[in-house]
PyMOL Python script that loads the backbone (N, CA, C, O; Angstrom):
from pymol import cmd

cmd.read_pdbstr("""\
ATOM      1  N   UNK A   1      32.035  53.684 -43.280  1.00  0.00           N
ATOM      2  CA  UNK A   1      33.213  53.668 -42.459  1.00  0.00           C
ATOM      3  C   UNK A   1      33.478  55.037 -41.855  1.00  0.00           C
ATOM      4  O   UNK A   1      33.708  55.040 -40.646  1.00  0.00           O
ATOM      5  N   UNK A   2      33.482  55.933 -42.349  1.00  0.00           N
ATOM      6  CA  UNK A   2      33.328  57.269 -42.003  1.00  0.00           C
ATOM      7  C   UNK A   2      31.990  57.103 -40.496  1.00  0.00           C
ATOM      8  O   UNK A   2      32.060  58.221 -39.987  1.00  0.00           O
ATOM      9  N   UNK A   3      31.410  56.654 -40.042  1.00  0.00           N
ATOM     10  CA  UNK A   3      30.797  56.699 -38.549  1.00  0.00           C
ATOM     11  C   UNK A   3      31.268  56.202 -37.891  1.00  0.00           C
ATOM     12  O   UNK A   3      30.970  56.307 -36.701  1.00  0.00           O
ATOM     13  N   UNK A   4      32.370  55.302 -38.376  1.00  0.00           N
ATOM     14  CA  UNK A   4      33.236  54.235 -36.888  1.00  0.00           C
ATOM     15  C   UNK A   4      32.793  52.752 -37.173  1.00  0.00           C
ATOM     16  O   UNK A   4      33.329  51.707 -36.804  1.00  0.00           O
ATOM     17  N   UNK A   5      31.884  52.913 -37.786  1.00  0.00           N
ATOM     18  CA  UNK A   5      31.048  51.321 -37.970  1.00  0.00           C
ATOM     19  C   UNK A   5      32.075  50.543 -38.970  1.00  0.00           C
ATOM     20  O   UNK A   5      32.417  51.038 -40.044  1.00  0.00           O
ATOM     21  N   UNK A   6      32.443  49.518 -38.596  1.00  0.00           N
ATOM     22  CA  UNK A   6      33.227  48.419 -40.159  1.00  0.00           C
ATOM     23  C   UNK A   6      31.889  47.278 -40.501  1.00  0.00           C
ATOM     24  O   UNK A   6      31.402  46.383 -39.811  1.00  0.00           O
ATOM     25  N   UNK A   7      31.689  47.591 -41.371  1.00  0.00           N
ATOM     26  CA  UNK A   7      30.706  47.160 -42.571  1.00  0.00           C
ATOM     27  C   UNK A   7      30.085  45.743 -42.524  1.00  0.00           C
ATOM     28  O   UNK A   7      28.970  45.228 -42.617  1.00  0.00           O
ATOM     29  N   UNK A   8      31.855  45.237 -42.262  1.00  0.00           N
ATOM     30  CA  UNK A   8      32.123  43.399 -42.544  1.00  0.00           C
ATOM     31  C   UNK A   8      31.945  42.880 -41.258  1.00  0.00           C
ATOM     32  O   UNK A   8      31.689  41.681 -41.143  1.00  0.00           O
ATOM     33  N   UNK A   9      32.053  43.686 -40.155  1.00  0.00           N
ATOM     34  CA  UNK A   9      31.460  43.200 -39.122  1.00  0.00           C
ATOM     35  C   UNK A   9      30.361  43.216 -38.801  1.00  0.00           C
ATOM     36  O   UNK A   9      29.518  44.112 -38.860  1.00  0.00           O
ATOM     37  N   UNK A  10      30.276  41.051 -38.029  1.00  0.00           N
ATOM     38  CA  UNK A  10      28.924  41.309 -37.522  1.00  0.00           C
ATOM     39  C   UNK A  10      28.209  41.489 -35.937  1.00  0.00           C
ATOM     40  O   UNK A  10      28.249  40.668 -35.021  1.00  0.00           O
ATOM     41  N   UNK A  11      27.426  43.094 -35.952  1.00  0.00           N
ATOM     42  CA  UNK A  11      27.037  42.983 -34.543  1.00  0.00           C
ATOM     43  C   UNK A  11      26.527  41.985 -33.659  1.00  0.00           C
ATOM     44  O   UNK A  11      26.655  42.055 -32.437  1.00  0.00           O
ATOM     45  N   UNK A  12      25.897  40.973 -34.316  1.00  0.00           N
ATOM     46  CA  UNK A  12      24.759  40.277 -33.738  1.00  0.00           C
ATOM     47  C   UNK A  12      25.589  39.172 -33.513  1.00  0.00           C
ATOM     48  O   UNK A  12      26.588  38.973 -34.204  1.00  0.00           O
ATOM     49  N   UNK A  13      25.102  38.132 -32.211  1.00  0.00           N
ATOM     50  CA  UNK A  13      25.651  36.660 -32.037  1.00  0.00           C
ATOM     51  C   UNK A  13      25.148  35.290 -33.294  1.00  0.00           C
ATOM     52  O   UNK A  13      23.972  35.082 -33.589  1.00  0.00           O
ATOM     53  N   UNK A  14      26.217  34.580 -33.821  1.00  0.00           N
ATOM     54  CA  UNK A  14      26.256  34.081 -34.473  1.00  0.00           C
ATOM     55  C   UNK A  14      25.466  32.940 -34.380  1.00  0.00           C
ATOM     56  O   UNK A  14      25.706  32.026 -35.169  1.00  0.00           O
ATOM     57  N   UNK A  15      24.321  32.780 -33.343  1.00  0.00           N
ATOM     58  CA  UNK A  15      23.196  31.943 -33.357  1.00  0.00           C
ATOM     59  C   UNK A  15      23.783  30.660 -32.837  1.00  0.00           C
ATOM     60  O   UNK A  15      23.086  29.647 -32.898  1.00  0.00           O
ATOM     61  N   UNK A  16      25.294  30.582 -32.205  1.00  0.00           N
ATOM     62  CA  UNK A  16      25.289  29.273 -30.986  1.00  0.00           C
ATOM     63  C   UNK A  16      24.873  29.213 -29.784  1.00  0.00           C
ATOM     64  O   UNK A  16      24.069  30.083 -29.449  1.00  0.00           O
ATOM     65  N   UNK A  17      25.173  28.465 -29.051  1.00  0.00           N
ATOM     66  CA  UNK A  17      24.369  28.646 -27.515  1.00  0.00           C
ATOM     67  C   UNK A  17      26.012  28.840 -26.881  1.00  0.00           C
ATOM     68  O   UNK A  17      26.848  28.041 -27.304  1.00  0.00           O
ATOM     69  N   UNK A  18      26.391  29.747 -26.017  1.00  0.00           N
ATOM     70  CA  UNK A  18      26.873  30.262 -24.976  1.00  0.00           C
ATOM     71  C   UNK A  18      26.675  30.328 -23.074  1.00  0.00           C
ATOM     72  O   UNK A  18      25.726  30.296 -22.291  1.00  0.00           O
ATOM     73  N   UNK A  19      27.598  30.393 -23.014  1.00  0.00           N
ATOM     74  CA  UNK A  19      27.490  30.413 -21.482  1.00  0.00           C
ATOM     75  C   UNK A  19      27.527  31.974 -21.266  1.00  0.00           C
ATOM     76  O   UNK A  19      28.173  32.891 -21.774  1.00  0.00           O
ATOM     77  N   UNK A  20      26.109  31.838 -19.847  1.00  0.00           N
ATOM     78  CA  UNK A  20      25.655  33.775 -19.901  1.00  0.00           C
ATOM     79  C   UNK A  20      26.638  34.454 -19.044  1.00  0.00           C
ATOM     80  O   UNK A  20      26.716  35.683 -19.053  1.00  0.00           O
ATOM     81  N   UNK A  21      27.542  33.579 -18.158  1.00  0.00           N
ATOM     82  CA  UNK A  21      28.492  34.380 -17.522  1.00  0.00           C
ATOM     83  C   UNK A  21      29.741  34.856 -18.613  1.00  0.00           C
ATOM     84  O   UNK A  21      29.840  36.000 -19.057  1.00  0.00           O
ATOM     85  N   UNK A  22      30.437  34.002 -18.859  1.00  0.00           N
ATOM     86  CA  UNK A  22      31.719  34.380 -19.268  1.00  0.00           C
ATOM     87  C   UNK A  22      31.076  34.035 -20.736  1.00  0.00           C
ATOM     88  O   UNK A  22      31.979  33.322 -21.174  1.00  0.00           O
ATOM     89  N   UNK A  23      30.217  34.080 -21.642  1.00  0.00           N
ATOM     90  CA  UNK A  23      30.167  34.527 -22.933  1.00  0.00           C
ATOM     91  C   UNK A  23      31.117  33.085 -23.948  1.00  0.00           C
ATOM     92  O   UNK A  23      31.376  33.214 -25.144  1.00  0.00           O
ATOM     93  N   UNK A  24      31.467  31.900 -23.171  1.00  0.00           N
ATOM     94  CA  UNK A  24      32.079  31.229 -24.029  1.00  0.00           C
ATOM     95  C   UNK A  24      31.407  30.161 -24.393  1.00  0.00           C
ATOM     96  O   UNK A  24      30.575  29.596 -23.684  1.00  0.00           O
ATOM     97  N   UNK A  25      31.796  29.768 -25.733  1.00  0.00           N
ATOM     98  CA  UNK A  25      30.447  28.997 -27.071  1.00  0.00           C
ATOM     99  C   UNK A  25      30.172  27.428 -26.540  1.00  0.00           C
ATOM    100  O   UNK A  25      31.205  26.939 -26.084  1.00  0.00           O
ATOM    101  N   UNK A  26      29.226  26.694 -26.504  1.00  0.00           N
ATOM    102  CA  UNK A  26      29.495  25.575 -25.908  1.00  0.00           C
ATOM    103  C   UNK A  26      30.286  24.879 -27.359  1.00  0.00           C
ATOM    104  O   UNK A  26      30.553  25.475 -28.402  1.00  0.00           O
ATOM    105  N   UNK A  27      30.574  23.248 -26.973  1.00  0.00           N
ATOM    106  CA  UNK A  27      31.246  22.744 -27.626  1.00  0.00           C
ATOM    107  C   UNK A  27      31.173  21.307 -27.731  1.00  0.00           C
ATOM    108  O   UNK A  27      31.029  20.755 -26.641  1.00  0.00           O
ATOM    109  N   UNK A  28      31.239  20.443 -28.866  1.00  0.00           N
ATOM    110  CA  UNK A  28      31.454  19.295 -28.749  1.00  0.00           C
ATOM    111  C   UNK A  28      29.558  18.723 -28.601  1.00  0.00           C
ATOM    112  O   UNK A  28      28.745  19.563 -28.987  1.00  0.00           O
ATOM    113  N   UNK A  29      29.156  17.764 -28.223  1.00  0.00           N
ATOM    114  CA  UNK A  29      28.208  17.527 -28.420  1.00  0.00           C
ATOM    115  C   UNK A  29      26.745  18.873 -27.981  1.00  0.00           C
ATOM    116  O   UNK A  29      25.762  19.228 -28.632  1.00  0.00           O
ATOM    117  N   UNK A  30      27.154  19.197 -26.898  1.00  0.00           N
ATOM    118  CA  UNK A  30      26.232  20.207 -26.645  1.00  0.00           C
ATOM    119  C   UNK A  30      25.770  21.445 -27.586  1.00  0.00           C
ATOM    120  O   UNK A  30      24.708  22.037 -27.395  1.00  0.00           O
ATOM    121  N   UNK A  31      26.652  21.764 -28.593  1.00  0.00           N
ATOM    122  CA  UNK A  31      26.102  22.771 -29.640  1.00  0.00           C
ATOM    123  C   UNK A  31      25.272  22.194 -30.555  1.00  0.00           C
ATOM    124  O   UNK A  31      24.486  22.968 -31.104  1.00  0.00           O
ATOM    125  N   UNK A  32      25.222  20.742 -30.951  1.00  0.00           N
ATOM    126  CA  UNK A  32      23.928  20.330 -31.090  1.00  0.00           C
ATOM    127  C   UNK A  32      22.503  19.868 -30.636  1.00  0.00           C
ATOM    128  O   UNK A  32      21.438  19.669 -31.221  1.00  0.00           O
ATOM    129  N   UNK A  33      23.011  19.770 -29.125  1.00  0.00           N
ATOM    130  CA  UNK A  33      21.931  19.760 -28.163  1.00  0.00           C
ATOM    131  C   UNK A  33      20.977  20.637 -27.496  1.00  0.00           C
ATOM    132  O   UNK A  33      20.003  20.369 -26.792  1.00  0.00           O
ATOM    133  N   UNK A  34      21.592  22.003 -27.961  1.00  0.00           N
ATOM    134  CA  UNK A  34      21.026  23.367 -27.109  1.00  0.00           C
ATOM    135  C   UNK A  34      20.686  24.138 -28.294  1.00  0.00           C
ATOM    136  O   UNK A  34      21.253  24.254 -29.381  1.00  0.00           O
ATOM    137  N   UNK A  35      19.520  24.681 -27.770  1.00  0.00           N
ATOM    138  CA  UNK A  35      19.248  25.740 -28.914  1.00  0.00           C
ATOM    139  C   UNK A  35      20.209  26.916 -28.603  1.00  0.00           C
ATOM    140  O   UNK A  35      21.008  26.786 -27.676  1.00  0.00           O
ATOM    141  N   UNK A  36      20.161  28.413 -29.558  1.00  0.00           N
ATOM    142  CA  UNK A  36      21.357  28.917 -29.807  1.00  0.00           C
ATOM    143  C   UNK A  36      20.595  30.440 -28.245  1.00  0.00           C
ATOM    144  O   UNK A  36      19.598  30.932 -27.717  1.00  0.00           O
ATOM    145  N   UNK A  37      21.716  30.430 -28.290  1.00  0.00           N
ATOM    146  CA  UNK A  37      20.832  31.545 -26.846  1.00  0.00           C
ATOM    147  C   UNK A  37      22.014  31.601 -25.618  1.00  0.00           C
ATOM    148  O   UNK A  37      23.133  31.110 -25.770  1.00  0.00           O
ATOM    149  N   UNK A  38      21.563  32.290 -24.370  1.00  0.00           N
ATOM    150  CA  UNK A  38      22.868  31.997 -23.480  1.00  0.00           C
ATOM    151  C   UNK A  38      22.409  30.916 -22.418  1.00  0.00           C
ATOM    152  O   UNK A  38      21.198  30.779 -22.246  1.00  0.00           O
ATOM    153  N   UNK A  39      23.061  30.346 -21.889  1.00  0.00           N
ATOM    154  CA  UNK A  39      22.808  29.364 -20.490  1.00  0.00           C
ATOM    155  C   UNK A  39      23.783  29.205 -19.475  1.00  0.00           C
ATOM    156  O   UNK A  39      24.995  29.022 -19.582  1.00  0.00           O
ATOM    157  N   UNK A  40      22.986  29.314 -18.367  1.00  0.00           N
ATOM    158  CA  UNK A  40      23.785  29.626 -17.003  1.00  0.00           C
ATOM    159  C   UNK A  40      23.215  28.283 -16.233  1.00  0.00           C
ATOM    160  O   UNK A  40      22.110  27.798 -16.473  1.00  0.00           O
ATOM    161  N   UNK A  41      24.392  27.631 -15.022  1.00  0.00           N
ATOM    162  CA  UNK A  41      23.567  26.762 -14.040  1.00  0.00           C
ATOM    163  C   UNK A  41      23.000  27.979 -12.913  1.00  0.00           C
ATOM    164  O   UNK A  41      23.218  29.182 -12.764  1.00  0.00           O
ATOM    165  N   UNK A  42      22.204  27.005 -12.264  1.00  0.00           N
ATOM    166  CA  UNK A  42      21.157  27.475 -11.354  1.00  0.00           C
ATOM    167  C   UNK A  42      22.597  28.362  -9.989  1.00  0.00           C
ATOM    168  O   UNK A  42      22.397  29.192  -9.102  1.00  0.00           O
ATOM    169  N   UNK A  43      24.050  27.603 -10.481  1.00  0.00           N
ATOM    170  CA  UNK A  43      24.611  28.553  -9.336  1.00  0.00           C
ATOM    171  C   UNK A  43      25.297  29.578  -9.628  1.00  0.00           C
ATOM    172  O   UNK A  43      25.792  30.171  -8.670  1.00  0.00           O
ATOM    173  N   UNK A  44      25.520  30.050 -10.832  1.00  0.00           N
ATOM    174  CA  UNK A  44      25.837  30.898 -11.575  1.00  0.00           C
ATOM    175  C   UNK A  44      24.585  32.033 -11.668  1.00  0.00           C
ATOM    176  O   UNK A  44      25.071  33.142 -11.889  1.00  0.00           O
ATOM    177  N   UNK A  45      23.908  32.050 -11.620  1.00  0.00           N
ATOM    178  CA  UNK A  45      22.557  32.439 -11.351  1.00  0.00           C
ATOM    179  C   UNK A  45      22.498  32.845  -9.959  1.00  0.00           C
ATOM    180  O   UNK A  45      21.945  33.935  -9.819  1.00  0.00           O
ATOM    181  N   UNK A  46      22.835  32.389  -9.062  1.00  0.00           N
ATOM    182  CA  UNK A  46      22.130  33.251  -7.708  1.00  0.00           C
ATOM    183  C   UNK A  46      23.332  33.216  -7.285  1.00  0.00           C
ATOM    184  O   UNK A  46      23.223  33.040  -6.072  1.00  0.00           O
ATOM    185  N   UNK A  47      24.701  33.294  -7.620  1.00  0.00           N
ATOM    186  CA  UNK A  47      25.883  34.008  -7.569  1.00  0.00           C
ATOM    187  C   UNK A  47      25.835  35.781  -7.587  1.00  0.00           C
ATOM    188  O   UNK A  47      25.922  36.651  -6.721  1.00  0.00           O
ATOM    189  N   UNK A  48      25.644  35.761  -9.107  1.00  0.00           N
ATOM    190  CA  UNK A  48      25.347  36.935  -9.872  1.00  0.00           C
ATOM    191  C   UNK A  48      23.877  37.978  -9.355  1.00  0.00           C
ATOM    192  O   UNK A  48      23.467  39.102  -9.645  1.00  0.00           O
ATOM    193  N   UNK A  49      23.323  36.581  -8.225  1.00  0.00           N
ATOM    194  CA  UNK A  49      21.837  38.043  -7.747  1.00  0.00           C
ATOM    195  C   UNK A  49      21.066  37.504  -8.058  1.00  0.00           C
ATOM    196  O   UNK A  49      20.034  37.620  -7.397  1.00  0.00           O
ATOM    197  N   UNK A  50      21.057  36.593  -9.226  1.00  0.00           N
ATOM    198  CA  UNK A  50      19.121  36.441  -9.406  1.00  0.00           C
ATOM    199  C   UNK A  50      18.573  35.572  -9.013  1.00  0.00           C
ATOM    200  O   UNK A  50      19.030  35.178  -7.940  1.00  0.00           O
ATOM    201  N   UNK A  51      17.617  34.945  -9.438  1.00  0.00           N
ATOM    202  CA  UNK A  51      16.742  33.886  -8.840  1.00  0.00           C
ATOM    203  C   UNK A  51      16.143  33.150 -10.378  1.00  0.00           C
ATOM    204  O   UNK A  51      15.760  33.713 -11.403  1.00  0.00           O
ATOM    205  N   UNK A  52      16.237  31.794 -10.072  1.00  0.00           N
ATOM    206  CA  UNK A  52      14.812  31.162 -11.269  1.00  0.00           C
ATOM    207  C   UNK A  52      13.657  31.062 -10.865  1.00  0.00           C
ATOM    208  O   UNK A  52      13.503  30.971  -9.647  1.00  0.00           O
ATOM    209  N   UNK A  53      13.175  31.055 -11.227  1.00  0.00           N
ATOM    210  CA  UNK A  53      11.162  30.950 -11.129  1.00  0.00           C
ATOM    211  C   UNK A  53      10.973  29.879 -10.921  1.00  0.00           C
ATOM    212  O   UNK A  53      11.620  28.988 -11.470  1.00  0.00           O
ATOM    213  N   UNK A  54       9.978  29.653 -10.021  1.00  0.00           N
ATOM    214  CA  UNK A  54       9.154  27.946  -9.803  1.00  0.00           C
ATOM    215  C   UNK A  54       8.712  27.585 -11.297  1.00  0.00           C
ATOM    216  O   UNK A  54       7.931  28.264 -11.963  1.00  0.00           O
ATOM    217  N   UNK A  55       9.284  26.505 -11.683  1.00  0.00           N
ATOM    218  CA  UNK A  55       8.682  25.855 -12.580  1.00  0.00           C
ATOM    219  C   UNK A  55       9.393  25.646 -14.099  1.00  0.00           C
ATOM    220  O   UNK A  55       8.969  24.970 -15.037  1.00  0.00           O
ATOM    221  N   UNK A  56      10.809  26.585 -14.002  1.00  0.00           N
ATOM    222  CA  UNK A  56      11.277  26.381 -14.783  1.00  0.00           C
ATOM    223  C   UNK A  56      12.364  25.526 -15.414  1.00  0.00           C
ATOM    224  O   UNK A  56      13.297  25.211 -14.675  1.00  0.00           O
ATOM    225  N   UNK A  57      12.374  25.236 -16.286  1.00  0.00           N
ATOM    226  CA  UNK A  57      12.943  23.792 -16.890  1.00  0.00           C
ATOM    227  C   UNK A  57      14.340  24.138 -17.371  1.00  0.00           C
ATOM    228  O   UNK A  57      14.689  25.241 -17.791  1.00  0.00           O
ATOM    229  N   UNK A  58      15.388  22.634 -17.211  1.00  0.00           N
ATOM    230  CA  UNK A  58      15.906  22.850 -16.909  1.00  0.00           C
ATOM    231  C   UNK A  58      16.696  22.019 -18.696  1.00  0.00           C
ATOM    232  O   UNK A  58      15.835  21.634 -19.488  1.00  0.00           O
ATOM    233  N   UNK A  59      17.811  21.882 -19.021  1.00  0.00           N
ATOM    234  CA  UNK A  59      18.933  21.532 -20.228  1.00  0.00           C
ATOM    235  C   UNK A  59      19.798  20.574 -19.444  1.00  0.00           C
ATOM    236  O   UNK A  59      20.450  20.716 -18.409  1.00  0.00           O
ATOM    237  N   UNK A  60      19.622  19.658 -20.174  1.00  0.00           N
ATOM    238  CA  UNK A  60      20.764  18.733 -20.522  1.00  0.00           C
ATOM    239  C   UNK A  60      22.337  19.181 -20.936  1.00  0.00           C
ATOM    240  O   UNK A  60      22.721  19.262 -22.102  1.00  0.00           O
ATOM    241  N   UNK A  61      22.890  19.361 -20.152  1.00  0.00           N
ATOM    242  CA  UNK A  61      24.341  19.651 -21.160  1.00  0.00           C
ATOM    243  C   UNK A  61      25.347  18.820 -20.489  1.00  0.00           C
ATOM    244  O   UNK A  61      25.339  18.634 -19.272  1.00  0.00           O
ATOM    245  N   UNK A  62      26.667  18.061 -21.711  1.00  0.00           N
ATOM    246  CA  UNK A  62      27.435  17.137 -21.688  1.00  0.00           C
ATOM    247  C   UNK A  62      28.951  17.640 -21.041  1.00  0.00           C
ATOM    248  O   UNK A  62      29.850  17.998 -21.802  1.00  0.00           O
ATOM    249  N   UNK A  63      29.091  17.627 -19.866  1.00  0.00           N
ATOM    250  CA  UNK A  63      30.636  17.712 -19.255  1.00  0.00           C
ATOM    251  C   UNK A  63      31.539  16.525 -20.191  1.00  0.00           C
ATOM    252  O   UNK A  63      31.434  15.298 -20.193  1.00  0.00           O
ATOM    253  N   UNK A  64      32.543  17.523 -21.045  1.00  0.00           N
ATOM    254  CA  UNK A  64      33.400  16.670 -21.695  1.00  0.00           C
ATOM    255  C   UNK A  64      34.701  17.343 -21.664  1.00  0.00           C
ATOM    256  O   UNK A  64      34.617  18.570 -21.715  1.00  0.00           O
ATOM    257  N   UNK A  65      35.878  16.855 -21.593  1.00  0.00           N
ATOM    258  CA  UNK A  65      37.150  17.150 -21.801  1.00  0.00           C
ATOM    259  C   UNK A  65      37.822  16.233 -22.891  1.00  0.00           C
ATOM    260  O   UNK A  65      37.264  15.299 -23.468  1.00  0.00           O
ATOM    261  N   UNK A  66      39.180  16.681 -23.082  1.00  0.00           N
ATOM    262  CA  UNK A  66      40.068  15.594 -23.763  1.00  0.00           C
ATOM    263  C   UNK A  66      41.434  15.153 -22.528  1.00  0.00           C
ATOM    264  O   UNK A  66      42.171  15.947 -21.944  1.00  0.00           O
ATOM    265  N   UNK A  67      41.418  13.638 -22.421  1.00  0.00           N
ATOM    266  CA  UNK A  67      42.027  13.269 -21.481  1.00  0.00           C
ATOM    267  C   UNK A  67      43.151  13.038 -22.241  1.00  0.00           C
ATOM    268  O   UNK A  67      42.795  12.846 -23.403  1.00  0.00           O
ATOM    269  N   UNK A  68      44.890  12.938 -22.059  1.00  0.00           N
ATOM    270  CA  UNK A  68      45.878  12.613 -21.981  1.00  0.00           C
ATOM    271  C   UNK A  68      45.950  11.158 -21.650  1.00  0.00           C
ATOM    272  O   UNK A  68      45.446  10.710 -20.620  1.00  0.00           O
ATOM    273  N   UNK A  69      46.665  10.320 -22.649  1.00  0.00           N
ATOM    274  CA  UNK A  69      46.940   9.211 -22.151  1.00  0.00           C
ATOM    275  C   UNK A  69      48.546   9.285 -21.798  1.00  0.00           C
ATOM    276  O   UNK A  69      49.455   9.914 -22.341  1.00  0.00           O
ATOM    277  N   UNK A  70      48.533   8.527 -20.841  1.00  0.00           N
ATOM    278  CA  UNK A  70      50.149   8.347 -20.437  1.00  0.00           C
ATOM    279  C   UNK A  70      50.704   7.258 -21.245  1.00  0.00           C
ATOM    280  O   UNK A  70      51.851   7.164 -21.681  1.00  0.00           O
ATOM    281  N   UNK A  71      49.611   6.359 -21.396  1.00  0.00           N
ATOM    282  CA  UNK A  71      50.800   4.498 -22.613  1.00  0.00           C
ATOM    283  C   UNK A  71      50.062   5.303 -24.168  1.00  0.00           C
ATOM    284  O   UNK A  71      49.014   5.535 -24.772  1.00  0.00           O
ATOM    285  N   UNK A  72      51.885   5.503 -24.181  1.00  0.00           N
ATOM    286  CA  UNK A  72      52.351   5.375 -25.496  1.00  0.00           C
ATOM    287  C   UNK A  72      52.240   4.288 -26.337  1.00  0.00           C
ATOM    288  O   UNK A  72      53.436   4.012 -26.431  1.00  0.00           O
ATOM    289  N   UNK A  73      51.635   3.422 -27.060  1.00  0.00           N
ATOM    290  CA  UNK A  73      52.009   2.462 -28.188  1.00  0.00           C
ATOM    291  C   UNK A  73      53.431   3.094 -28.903  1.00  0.00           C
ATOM    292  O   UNK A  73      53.406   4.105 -29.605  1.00  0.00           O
ATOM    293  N   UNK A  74      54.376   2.506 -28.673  1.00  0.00           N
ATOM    294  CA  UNK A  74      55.456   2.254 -29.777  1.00  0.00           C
ATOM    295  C   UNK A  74      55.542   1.323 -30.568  1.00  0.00           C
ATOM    296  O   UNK A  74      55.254   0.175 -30.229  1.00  0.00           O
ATOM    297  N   UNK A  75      56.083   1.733 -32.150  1.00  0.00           N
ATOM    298  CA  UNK A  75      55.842   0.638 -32.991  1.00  0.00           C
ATOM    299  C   UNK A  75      57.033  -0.324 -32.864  1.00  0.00           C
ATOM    300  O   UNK A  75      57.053  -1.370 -33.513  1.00  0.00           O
TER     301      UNK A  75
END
""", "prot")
cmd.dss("prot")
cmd.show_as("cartoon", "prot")
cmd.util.cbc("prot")
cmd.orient("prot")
């Protein structure tokens, strides 16, 4: 503790898969679908400048929310 370092913290990513822009964890079915690493779409990607390579493959991932129902069941 004396270098600045706290002990109990850990530097390294906790081995889920993430999104490479904004760093947030996927969720819900996709953290079992993706290996642990970061992932960007192809427009997030040539937003930011870069380019993908011919030939490279592409992930499955599940657009999910939680919807609001408006009918109430009353008992």
């Amino acid at each position: 503790m004396e270098k600045g370092t706290i002990p109990w913290r850990r530097p390294w990513n906790n081995g889920t898969p993430v999104n490479g822009v904004n760093q947030k964890p996927y969720r819900g079915i996709n953290s079992l679908l993706l290996e642990p690493g970061e992932y960007s779409t192809f427009k997030q990607i040539r937003e930011a400048g870069g380019k993908v390579h011919k030939g490279e493959k592409g992930h499955i991932v599940v657009f999910w929310k939680w919807i609001e129902s408006e009918n109430e069941e009353t008992g």
